[in-house]
VMD Tcl script that draws the C-alpha trace (Angstrom):
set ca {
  {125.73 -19.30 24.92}
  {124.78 -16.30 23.34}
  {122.79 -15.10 26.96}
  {124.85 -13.34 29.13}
  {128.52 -14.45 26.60}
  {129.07 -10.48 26.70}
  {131.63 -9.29 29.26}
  {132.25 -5.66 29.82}
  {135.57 -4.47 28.93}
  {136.80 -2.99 32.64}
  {139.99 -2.88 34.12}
  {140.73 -5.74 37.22}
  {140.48 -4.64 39.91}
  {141.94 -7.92 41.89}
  {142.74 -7.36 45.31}
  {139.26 -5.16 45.67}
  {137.31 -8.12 44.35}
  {139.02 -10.42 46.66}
  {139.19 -8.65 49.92}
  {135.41 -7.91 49.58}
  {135.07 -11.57 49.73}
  {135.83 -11.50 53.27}
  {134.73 -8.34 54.51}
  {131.77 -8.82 55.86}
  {131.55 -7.31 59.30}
  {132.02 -3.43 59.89}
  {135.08 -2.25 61.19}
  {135.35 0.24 63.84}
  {134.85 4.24 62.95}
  {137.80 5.88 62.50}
  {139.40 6.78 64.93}
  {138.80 10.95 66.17}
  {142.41 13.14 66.10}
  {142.96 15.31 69.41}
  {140.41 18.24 69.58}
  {142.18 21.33 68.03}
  {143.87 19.10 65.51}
  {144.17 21.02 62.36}
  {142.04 19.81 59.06}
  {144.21 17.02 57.04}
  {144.59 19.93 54.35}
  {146.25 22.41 56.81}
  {148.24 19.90 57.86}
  {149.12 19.25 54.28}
  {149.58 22.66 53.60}
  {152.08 22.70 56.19}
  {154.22 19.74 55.45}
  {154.17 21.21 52.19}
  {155.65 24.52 53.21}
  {158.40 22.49 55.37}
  {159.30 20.53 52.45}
  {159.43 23.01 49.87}
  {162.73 23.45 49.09}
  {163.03 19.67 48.55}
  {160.08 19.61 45.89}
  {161.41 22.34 44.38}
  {164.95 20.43 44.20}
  {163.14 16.74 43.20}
  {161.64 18.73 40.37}
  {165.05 20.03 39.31}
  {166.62 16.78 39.52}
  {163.78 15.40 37.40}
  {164.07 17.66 34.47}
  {167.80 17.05 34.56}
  {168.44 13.48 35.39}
  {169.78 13.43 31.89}
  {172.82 14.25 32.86}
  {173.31 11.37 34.69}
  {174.26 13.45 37.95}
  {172.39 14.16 41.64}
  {172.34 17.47 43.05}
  {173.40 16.28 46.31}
  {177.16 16.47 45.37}
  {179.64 18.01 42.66}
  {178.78 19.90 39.78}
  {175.24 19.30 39.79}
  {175.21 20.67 43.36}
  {176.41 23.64 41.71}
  {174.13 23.86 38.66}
  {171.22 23.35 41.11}
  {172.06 26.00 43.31}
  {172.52 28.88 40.62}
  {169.14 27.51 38.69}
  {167.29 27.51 42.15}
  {168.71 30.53 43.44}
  {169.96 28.69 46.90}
  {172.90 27.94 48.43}
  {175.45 24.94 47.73}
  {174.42 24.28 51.52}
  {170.61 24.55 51.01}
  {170.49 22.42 48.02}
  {172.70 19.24 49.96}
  {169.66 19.71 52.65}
  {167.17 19.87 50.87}
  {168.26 17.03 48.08}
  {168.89 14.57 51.41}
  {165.11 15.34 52.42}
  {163.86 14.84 49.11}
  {165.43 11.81 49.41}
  {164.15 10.45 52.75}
  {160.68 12.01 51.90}
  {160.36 9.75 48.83}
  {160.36 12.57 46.44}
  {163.52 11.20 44.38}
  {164.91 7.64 43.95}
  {168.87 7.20 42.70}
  {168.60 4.71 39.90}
  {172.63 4.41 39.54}
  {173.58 7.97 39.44}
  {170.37 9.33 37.85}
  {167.55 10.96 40.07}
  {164.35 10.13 39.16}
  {161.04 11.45 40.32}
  {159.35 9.09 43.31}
  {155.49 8.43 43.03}
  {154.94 11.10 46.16}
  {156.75 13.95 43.84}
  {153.63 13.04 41.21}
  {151.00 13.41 43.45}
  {152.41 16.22 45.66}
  {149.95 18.70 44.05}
  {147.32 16.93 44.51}
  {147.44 13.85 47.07}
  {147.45 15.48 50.55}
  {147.96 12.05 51.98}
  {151.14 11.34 49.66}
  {151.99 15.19 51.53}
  {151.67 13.93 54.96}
  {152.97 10.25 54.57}
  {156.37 12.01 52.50}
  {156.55 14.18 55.60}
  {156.39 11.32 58.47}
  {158.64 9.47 56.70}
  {161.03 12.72 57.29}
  {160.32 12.51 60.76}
  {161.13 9.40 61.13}
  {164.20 9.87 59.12}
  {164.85 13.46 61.20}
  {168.68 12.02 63.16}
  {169.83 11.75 59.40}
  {169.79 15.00 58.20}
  {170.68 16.83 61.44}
  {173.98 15.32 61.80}
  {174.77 14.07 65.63}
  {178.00 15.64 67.45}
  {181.43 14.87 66.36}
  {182.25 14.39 69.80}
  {179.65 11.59 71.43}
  {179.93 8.11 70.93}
  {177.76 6.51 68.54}
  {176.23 4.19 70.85}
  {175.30 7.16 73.04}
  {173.33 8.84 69.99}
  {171.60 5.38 69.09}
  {170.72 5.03 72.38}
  {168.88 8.89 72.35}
  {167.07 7.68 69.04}
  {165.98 4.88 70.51}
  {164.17 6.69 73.73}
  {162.94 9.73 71.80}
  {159.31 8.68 71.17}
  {159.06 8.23 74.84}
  {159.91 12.14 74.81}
  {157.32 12.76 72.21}
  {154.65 11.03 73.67}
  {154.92 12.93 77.08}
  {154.73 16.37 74.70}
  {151.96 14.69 73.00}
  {149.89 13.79 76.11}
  {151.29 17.39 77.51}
  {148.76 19.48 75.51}
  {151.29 21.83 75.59}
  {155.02 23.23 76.37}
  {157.34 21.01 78.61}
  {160.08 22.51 80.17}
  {163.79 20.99 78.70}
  {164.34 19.44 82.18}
  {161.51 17.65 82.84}
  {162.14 15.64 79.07}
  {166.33 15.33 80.09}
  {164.60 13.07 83.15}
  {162.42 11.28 80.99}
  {165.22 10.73 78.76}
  {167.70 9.76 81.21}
  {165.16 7.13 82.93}
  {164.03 5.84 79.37}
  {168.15 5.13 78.61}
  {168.52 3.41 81.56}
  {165.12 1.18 80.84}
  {167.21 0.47 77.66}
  {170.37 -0.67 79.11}
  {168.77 -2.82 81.15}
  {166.61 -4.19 78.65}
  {169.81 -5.50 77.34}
  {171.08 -6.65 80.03}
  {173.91 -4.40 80.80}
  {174.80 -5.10 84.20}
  {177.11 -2.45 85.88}
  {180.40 -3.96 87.21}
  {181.59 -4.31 90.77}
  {184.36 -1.62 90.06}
  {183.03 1.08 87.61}
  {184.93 1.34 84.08}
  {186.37 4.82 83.21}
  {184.24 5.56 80.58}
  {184.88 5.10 76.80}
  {183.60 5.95 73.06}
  {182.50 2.39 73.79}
  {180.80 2.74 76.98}
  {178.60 5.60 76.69}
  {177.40 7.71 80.30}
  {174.70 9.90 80.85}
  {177.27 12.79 80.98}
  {176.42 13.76 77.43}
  {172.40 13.52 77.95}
  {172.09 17.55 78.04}
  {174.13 17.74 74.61}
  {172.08 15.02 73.02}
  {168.94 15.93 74.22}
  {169.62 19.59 72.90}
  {170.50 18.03 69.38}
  {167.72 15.55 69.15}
  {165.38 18.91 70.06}
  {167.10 20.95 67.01}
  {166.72 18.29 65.07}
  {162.82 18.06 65.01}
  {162.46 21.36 64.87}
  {164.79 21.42 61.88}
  {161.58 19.06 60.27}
  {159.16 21.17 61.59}
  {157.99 18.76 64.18}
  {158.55 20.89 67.52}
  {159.18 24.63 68.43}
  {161.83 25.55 71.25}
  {161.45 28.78 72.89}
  {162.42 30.11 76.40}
  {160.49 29.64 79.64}
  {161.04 31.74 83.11}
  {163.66 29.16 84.22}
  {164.71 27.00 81.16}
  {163.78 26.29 77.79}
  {161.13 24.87 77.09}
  {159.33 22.40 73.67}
  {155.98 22.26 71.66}
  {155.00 20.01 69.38}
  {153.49 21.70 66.22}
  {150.22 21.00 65.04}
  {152.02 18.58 62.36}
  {154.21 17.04 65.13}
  {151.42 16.36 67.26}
  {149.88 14.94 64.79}
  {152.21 12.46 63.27}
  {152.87 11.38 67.41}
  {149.07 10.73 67.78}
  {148.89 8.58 64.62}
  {151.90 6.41 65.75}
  {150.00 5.96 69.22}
  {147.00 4.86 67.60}
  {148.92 2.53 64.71}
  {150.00 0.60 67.62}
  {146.52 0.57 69.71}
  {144.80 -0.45 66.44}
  {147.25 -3.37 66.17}
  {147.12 -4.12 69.50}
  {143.65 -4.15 69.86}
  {142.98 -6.93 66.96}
  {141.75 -10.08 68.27}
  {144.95 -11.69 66.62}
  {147.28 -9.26 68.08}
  {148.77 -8.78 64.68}
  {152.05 -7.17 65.81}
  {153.36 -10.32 67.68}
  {151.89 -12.63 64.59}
  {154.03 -14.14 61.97}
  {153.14 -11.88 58.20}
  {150.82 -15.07 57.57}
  {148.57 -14.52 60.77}
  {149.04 -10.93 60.55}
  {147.52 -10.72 56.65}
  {144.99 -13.19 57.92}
  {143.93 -10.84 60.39}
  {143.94 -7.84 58.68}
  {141.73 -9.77 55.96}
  {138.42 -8.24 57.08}
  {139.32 -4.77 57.24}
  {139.15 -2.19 54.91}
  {142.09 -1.00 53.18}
  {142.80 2.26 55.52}
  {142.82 0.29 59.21}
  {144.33 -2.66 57.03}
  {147.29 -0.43 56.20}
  {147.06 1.16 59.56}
  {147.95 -3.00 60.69}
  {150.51 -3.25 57.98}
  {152.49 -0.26 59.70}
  {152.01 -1.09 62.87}
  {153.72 -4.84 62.23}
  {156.73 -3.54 60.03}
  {157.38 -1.00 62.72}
  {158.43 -4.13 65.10}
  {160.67 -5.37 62.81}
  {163.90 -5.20 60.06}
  {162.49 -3.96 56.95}
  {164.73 -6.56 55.53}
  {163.35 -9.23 57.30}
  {159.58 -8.11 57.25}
  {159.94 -8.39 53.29}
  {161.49 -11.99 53.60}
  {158.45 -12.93 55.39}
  {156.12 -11.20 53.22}
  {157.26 -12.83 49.77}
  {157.33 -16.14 51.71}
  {154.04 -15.89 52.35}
  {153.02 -14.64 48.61}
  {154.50 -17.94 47.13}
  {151.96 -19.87 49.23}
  {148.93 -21.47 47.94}
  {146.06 -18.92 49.30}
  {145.55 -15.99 46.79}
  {144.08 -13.97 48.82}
  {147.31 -13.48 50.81}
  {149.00 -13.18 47.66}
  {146.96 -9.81 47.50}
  {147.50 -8.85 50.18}
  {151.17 -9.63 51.01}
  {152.15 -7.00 48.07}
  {149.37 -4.39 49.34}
  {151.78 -4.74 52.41}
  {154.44 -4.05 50.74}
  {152.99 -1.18 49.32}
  {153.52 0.45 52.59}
  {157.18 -0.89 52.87}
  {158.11 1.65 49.65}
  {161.48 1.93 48.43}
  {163.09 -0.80 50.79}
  {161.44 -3.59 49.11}
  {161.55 -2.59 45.33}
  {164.92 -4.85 44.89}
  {163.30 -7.71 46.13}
  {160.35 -7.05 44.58}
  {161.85 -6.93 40.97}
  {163.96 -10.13 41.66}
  {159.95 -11.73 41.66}
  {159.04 -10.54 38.48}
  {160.73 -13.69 37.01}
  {158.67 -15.86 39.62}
  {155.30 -16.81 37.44}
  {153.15 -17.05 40.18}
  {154.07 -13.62 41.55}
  {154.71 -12.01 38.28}
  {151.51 -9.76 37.81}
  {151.69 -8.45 41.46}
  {155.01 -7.50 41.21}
  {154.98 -5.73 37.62}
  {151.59 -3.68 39.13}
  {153.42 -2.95 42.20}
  {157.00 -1.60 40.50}
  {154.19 0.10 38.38}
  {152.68 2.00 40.82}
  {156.23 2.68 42.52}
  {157.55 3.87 39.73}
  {154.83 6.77 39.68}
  {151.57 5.22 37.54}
  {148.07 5.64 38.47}
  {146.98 2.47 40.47}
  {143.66 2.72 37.81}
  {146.52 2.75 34.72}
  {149.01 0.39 36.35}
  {147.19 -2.57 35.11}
  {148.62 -1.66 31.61}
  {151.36 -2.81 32.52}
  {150.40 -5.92 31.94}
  {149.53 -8.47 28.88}
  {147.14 -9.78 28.02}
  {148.13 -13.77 29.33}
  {149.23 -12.40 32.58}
  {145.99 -10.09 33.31}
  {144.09 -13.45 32.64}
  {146.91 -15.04 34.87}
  {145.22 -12.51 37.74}
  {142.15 -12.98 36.95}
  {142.61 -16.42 38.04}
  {144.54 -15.93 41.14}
  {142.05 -13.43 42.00}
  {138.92 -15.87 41.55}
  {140.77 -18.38 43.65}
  {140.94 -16.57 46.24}
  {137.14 -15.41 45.85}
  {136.43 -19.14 45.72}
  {138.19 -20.05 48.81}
  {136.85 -16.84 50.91}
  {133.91 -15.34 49.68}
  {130.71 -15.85 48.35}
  {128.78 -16.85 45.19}
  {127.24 -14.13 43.63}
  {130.93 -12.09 44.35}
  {132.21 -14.81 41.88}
  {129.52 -14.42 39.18}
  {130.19 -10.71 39.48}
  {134.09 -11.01 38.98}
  {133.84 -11.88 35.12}
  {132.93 -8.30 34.56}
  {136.41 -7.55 35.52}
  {138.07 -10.17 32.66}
  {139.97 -8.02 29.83}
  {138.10 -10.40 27.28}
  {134.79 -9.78 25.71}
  {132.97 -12.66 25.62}
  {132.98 -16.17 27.97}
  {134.45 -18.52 25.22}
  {137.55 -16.18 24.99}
  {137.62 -16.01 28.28}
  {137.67 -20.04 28.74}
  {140.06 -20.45 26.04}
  {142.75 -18.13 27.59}
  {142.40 -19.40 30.79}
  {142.77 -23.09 29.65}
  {145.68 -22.14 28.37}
  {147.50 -20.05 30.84}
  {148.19 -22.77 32.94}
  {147.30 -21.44 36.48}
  {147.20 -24.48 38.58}
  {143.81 -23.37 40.15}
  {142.48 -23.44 36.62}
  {139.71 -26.24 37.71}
  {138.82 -25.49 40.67}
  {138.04 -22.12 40.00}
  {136.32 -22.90 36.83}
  {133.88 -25.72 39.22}
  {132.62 -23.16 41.38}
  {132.03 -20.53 38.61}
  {129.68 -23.40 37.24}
  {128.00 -23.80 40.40}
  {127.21 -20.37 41.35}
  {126.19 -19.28 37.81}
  {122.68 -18.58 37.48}
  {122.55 -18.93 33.64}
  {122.32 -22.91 32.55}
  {123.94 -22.59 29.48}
  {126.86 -20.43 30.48}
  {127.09 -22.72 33.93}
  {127.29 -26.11 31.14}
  {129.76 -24.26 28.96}
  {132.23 -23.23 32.14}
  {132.08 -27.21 33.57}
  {132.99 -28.84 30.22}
  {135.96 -25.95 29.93}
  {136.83 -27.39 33.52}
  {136.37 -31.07 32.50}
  {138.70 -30.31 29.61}
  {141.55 -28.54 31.69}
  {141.16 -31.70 34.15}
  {141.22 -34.57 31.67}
  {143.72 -32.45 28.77}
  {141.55 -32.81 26.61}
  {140.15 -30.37 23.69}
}
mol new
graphics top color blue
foreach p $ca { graphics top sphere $p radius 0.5 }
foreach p [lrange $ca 0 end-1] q [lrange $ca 1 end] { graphics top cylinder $p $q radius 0.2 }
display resetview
């Protein structure tokens, strides 16, 4: 025992080690943004200048959130705005897109910092992911008017990415018109989609029974509203007004377009799978077009529902989708963290979930495996080799007991005999097998002979 019985003392790494089990084709390049695209940095630089009132409000709230109050409303409102030097208006604004740009989650009444408010300085993805999710958030803080019924304005949401797509492929400004038509023919597509069938006798129409009437309003608020986020630019043509995506804008459109060729292009066609065919798929990629996938599929569906699936699928029996269901849900955010939490009782999905409230909660995925002890690292460290085991090769196995937390192979077999996982065995077999050292191979199969028979 004494050749090879030293481990290094790294962190796990889990779901690296097990989705390099399976990748073992290349993926395609990444895909090229539209020539003239700004560099990721610009971009960065300005979604940062869009958003900085709202950093400059998360930050307040974070020093405060002693006080047990948001800035959104009341007295805090108030404190905020004479500290900050803006007004009681600027500081509800700019709080609500905090909010939707993950910069601040409401624990009860107290603000405290999200994980993109952390990184802002320094994370230029964090930047430009807090600043889509503002876009896609942009009907919520540009109230709709008083006066339109709210199927009408659910209906405009609904149809606008057909309007940003045409300013997207337009390369350019596009007369106000020309998108009203688009707009117009995109509601209808939508009404009949759900099968609204006109009557014999048209209705007089109600709150309830929206008309195209209101189109020019809508469309003019929907407009105001993305430019409000910093997505489009208005400005007058010879005969009407005309829009422009900015460079962020056009962006953020492009990246949606290719989420959904990316999925659609998979040879599962992930986006129509259920989570477990969609994970399976998105097994052999790399964690960027993996996410890309992971986007792509929640976009088709309830958020609520999505995580239902997702959990479901992390209670099965395969590790490796264990892994990867939470990397998912990763990308879900905020949404999921209640359901997320209500696992951490759940032994089997304990580890994942304590990492992944970690990392929510603002650590450094490198630090977040502090989080853990000792039993349930080892806990992951079996899950993890399971799923090596069932997907990957032999010499990635051998390799993985550089990332155990103990320091030599008999602690290492004595805390995982006794942490119970129920792929104890086989996972301890095929580390025997694929050993190259005799006497560590021996000492691994009579650990595995003990778990099997009980015995000491």
């Amino acid at each position: 025992m004494a050749r090879n019985s030293r481990l290094r003392l790294v962190r796990p790494r889990a779901l690296a080690t097990a989705r390099r089990a399976v990748t073992t084709r290349r993926t395609r390049p990444a895909p090229r943004p539209p020539e003239g695209t700004p560099p990721r940095a610009e971009l960065a630089r300005q979604a940062r200048h869009v958003l900085a009132d709202a950093v400059r409000i998360a930050r307040w709230a974070a020093v405060e959130r002693g006080a047990g109050a948001a800035p959104g409303t009341g007295p805090a409102r108030e404190r905020a705005a004479a500290a900050l030097d803006l007004t009681p208006g600027q500081i509800r604004a700019g709080w609500d897109r905090a909010r939707l740009a993950g910069l601040v989650e409401l624990h009860g009444g107290t603000a405290r910092p999200g994980w993109r408010l952390h990184a802002w300085d320094r994370d230029d993805s964090a930047v430009l992911r807090g600043w889509v999710a503002l876009l896609d958030a942009w009907s919520l803080v540009h109230p709709s008017p008083e006066d339109v019924a709210p199927g009408a304005v659910a209906e405009v949401v609904e149809a606008l990415p057909q309007v940003l797509t045409l300013l997207q492929l337009s390369h350019g400004p596009v007369d106000v018109p020309v998108l009203l038509d688009l707009l117009g023919q995109r509601v209808e597509e939508l009404r009949e989609e759900r099968c609204e069938v006109p009557p014999a006798e048209p209705a007089p129409e109600t709150q309830d029974t929206p008309g195209t009437d209101g189109l020019p309003a809508l469309l003019d608020w929907a407009l105001e509203g993305l430019a409000a986020v910093g997505a489009l630019t208005l400005g007058p043509g010879p005969e009407a007004r005309h829009a422009t995506l900015t460079p962020l804008g056009n962006w953020a459109v492009w990246v949606k377009l290719e989420q959904i060729c990316v999925a659609a292009q998979s040879p599962a066609g992930n986006i129509e799978q259920s989570a477990e065919d969609m994970l399976r798929g998105c097994a052999r990629l790399t964690p960027g077009p993996a996410r890309a996938e992971y986007r792509a599929w929640l976009a088709a569906r309830t958020l609520s529902s999505a995580v239902t699936e997702l959990l479901t699928v992390a209670r099965g029996e395969d590790a490796l989708l264990r892994g990867l269901a939470f990397e998912a849900l990763r990308v879900v955010g905020a949404p999921a963290e209640a359901e997320v939490r209500a696992t951490v009782a759940e032994p089997s999905l304990r580890p994942y979930a304590l990492l992944w409230l970690a990392e929510y909660e603002g650590a450094d995925p490198d630090d977040a495996q502090e989080v853990l002890t000792r039993e349930e690292a080892t806990w992951l460290w079996v899950d993890t080799a399971a799923a090596v085991a069932d997907h990957g090769e032999s010499a990635l196995l051998v390799r993985h007991l550089d990332s155990a937390v103990q320091g030599t192979v008999p602690a290492l077999l004595d805390e995982v005999r006794a942490v119970g996982h129920p792929r104890t065995v086989q996972v301890l077999v095929a580390l025997a097998a694929a050993h190259p050292d005799p006497a560590l191979a021996k000492a691994v199969r009579r650990a595995a002979f003990q778990v099997h028979t009980g015995g000491e």
